[in-house]
N, C-alpha and C positions, 0 to 999 in steps of 0.2 A: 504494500500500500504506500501511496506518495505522502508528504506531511499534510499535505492539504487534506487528502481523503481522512487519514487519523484525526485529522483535529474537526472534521465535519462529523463524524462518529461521537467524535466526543461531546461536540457543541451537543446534537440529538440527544446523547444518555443524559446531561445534563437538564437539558429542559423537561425530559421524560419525566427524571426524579424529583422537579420542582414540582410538576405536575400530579402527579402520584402524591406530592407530601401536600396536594389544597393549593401549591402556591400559584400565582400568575406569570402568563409572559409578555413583557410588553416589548415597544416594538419603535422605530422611530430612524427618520429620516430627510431627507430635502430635495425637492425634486424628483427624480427617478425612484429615487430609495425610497420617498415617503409612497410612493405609490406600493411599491417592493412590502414596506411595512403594512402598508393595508389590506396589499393580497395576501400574503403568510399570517396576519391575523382572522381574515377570513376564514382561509383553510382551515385554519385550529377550533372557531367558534363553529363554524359550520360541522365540511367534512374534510378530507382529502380525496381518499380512495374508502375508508373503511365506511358504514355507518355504525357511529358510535357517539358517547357524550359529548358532548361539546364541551369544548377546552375553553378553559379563559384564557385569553390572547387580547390582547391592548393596541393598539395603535394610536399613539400620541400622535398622529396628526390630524387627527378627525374632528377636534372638538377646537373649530374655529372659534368662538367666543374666549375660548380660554388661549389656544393662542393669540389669537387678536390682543386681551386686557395681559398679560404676561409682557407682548412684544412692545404694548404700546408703554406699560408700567416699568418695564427692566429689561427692555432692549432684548432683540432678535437671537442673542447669542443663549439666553435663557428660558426659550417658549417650552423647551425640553427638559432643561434640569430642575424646573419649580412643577413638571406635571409629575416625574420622579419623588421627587421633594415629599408632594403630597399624596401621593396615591400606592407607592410600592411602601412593597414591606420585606423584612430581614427574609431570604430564600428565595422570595423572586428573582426571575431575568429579564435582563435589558438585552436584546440583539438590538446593537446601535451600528447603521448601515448607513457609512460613506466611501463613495469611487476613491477621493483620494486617501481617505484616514483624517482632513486636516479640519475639517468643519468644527467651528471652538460651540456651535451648539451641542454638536453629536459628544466632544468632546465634556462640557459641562455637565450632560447627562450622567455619562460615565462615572467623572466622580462623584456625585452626585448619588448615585448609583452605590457608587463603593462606601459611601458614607451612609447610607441606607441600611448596608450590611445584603443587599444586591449585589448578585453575580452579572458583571456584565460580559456579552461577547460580541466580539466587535467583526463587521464585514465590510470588509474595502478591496482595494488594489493598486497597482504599484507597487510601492516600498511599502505599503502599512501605512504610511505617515504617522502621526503622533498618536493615533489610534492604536495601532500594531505593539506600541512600546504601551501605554494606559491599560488597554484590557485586558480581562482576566485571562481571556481565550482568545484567539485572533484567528481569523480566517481570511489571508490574503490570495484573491486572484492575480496568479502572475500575469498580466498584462498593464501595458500602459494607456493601452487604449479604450475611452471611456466605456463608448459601446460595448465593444467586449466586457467590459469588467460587468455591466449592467446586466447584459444577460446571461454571465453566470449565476450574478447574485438570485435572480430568479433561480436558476438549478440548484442551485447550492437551499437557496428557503425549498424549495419543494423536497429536494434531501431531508433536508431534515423535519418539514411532516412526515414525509415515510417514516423515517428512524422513529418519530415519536410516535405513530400509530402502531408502527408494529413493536414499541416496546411496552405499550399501554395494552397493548392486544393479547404479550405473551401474560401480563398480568391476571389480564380477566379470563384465564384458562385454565 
């Protein structure tokens, strides 16, 4: 297996066991990614492949009001780490998803996140940027090229529904 595959293995067992222990995962992004974070919250509230419970899955970027009063109260770079702030709890995950790693919002989440007692993992590409060194787990697509990075991060989130369905699945057996 490459490191990328291990550490998408591993992102999956993780979220499974949050999931399994009542916790939530939420989800966050800008631009391409925030879209990225509202399909993979989808799949998990919804279904993927399996039917089964629905998962709590979060997408911080859905609730425009509270981005809006955040962005407009404490600037743009915190519409994500005040919705962290207030709403996770110690065992929850953050998959915090930027192309290049360097967005200081995705960024603020994270700690944010870590100060929470939140496990965060982080999806980008490139070098990781300052993401890749911050999160707890990093999952870097080797490309430089945005497009590409964009549409792995979709294969990579539908990865890891699969992992989570089918590790919730071996549960309920």
């Amino acid at each position: 297996m490459s490191v990328l595959e291990d550490d998408i293995a591993q992102a999956g067992e993780i979220c499974a066991e949050a999931l399994r222990a009542g916790k939530r995962i939420y989800l966050c992004g800008n631009g391409g990614s925030a879209a990225d974070a509202q399909h993979i919250a989808a799949e998990l509230i919804g279904r993927f492949v399996s039917d089964r419970r629905s998962l709590p899955a979060i997408a911080l970027t859905t609730d425009t009001s509270a981005l809006t009063a955040i962005g407009n109260d404490y600037g743009y770079d915190h519409v994500f780490s005040r919705q962290v702030e207030g709403l996770a709890q110690p065992g929850d995950v953050l998959l915090a998803i930027s192309t290049s790693g360097n967005s200081m919002n995705i960024l603020n989440a994270v700690e944010s996140a870590q100060k929470s007692g939140v496990l965060a993992i982080g999806l980008s590409g490139k070098s990781g940027g300052e993401l890749h060194r911050v999160a707890d787990l990093s999952l870097v697509v080797p490309s430089d090229v945005t497009a590409r990075i964009q549409e792995m991060h979709i294969v990579v989130g539908h990865l890891l529904c699969a992992l989570i369905e089918h590790r919730l699945e071996l549960d309920d057996v």
